[in-house]
C-alpha positions in Angstrom: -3.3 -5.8 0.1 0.5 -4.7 1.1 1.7 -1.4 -0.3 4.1 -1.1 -2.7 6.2 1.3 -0.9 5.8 2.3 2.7 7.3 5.1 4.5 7.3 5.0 8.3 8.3 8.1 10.8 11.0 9.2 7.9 13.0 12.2 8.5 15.6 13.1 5.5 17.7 16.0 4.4 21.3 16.9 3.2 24.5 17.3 5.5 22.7 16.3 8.3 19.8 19.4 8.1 16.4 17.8 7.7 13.9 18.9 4.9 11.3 16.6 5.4 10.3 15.4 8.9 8.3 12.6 10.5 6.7 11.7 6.9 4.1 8.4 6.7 2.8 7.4 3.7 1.8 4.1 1.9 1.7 3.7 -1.7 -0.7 1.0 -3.7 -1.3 -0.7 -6.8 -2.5 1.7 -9.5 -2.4 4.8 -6.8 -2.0 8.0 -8.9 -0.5 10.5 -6.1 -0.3 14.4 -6.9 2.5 15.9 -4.6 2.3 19.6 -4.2 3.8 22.3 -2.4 5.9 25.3 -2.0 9.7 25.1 -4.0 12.1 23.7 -0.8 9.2 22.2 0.8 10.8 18.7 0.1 8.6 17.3 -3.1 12.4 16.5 -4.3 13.7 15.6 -1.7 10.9 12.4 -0.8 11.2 11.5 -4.3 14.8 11.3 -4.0 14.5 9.0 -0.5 12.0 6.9 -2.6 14.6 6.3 -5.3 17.4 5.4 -2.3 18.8 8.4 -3.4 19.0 9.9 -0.2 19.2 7.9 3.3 16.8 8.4 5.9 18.6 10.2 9.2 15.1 8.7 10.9 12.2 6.0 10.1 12.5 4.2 6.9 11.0 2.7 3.5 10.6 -0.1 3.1 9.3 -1.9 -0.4 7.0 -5.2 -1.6 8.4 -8.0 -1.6 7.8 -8.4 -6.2 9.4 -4.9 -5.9 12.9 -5.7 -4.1 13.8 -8.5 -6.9 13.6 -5.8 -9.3 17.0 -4.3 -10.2 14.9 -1.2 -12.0 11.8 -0.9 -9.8 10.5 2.6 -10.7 10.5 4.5 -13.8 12.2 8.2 -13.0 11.6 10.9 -15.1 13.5 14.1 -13.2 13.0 17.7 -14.1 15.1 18.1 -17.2 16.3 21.7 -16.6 19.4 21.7 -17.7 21.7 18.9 -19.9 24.7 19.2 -21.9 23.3 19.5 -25.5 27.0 18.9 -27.0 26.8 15.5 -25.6 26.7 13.0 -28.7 23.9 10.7 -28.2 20.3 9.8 -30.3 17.2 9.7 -29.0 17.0 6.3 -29.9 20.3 5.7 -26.9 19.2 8.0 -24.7 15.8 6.0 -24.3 17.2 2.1 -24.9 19.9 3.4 -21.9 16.6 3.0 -19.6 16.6 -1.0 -20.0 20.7 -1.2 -20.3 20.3 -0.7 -16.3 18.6 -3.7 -16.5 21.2 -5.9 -14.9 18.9 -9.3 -15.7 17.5 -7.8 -18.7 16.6 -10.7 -21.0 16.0 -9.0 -24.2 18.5 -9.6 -27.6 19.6 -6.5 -28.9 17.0 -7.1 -31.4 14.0 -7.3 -29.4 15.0 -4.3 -27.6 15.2 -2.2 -30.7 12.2 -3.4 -31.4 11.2 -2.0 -27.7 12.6 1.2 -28.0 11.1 1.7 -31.6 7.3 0.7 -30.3 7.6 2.7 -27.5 8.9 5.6 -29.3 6.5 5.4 -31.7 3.8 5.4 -29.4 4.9 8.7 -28.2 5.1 10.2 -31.7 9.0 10.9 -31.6 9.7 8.0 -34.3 10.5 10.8 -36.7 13.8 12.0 -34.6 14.5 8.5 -33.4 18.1 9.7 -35.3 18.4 13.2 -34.0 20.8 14.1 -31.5 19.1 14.9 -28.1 20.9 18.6 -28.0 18.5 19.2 -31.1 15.1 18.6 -29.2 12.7 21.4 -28.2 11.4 21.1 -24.5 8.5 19.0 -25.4 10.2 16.2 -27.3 12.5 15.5 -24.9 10.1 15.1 -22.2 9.1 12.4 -24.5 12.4 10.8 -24.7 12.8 10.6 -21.0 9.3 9.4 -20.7 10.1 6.4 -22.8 13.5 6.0 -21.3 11.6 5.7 -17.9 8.7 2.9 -19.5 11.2 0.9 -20.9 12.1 -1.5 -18.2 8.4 -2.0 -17.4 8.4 -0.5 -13.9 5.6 -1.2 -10.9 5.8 2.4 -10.5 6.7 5.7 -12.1 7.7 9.0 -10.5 7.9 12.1 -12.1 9.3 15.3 -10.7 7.3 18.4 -12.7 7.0 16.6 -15.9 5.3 19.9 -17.6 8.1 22.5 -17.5 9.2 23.3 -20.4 6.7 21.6 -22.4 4.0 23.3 -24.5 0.1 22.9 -23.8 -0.4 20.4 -26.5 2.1 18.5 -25.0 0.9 19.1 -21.9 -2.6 17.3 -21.9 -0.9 14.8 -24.5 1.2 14.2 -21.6 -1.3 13.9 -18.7 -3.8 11.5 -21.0 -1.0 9.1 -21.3 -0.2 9.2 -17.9 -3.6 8.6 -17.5 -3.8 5.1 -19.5 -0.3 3.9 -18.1 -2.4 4.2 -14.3 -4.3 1.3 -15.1 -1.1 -1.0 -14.6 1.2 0.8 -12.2 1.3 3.4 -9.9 2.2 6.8 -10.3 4.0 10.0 -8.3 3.4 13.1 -9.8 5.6 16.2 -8.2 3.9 19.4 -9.9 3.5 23.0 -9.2 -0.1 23.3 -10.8 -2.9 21.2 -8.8 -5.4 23.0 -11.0 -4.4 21.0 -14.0 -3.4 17.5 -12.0 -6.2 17.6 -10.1 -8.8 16.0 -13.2 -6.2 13.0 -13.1 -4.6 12.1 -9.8 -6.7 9.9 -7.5 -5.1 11.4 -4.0 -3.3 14.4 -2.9 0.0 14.4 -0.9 1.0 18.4 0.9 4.6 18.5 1.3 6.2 21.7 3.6 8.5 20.2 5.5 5.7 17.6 6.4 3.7 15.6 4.5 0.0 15.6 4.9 -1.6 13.2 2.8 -5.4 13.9 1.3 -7.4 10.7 0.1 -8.5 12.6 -3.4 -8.1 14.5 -5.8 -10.7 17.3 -4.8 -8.8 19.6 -2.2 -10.1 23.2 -0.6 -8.4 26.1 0.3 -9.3 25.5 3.8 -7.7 22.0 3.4 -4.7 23.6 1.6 -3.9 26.0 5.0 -4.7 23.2 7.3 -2.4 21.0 5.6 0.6 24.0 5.9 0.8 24.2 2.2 0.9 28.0 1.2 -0.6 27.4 -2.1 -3.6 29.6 -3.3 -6.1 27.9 -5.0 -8.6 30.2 -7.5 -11.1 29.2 -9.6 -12.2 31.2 -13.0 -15.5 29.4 -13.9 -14.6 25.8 -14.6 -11.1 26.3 -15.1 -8.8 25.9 -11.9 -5.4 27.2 -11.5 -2.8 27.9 -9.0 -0.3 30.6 -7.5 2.1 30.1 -5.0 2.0 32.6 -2.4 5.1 34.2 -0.8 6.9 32.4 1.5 10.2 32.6 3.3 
């Protein structure tokens, strides 16, 4: 079986400074990958190479064959930190936006309504489909970006620390969809908390300026320090959680 995407020896950073350095990694059919690490370790920044965002100074990635016909490959959902809330736009046309890139969309305006409004509704955000996306609260417009990223039926969908912002409810609302979408494309999950990805990712990527790749989704602290990745991992009873730990 060939990967969907497959990086090889990539080195990549911004004005000619490297973040991330001599990265290999292969991505499947219904992978779910967790990507964890310190903040400036790179978790971005490889997303943002995936995306051809960013050109590699070294190596390269290269993509299935299925996936370089597509126009929209992946479904992107960024961290949505900070937006103009002025800007005049529904929730409805922020989300049927994600198909407009579409450039051999096949859909009449009709049937992508009709899109936008199941997809939405599946989410539970039918109710504001009207309301102007300055008006949301954190969680609800994590669901409008979600949608906006489903729309154009992507192979895979990447999401850069989907929980900030977003309330607990939310939160596991979010990570049990995620969960059912797995079973027809693959998923990158950039996230701060491997205690609460960890019951749903099926492998474990350490990025710190490398990337060391773990094959599932049950990671030790031994592991963690081996891998480079100054992240402390403690365990109340059942219930993991996670602390960064200082770093320079």
């Amino acid at each position: 079986m060939s990967p969907l995407i497959k990086i090889d020896s990539l080195t990549v950073g911004y004005d000619k400074v490297p973040v991330l350095h001599n990265v290999n990694l292969e991505i499947y059919d219904n992978d779910f990958l967790g990507v964890i690490g310190p903040n400036g370790g790179g978790k971005t920044t490889l997303l943002k190479a995936i995306l051809g965002l960013l050109r590699p100074m070294q190596g390269k990635i290269t993509f299935r064959s299925d996936i370089q016909k597509r126009n929209v490959p992946f479904g992107y959902l960024p961290q949505v930190k900070h937006m103009d809330r002025n800007f005049p736009i529904t929730v409805f046309e922020v989300v049927r936006s994600g198909y407009l890139m579409k450039k051999n969309g096949v859909l009449s305006n009709s049937g992508i309504k009709q899109k936008v409004d199941t997809l939405i509704h599946e989410m539970g955000i039918f109710n504001i489909r009207n309301k102007a996306i300055g008006d949301l609260s954190g969680g609800q417009m994590q669901r409008v970006f979600l949608c906006r990223a489903l729309i154009s039926d992507p192979f895979a969908l990447i999401l850069d620390e989907p929980d900030t912002f977003v309330d607990n409810r939310f939160e596991g609302e979010l990570y049990e969809r995620l969960k059912e979408l797995n079973n027809r494309m693959a998923i990158i999950l950039v996230s701060h908390d491997i205690g609460t990805i960890s019951s749903y990712v099926k492998s474990i990527a350490c990025v710190n300026g490398e990337l060391y790749y773990h094959p599932d989704n049950i990671i030790t602290q031994e592991q963690l320090n081996s891998y480079n990745c100054p992240i402390k991992l403690i365990t109340h009873g059942e219930i993991p959680h996670t602390v960064l730990k200082r770093h320079q």
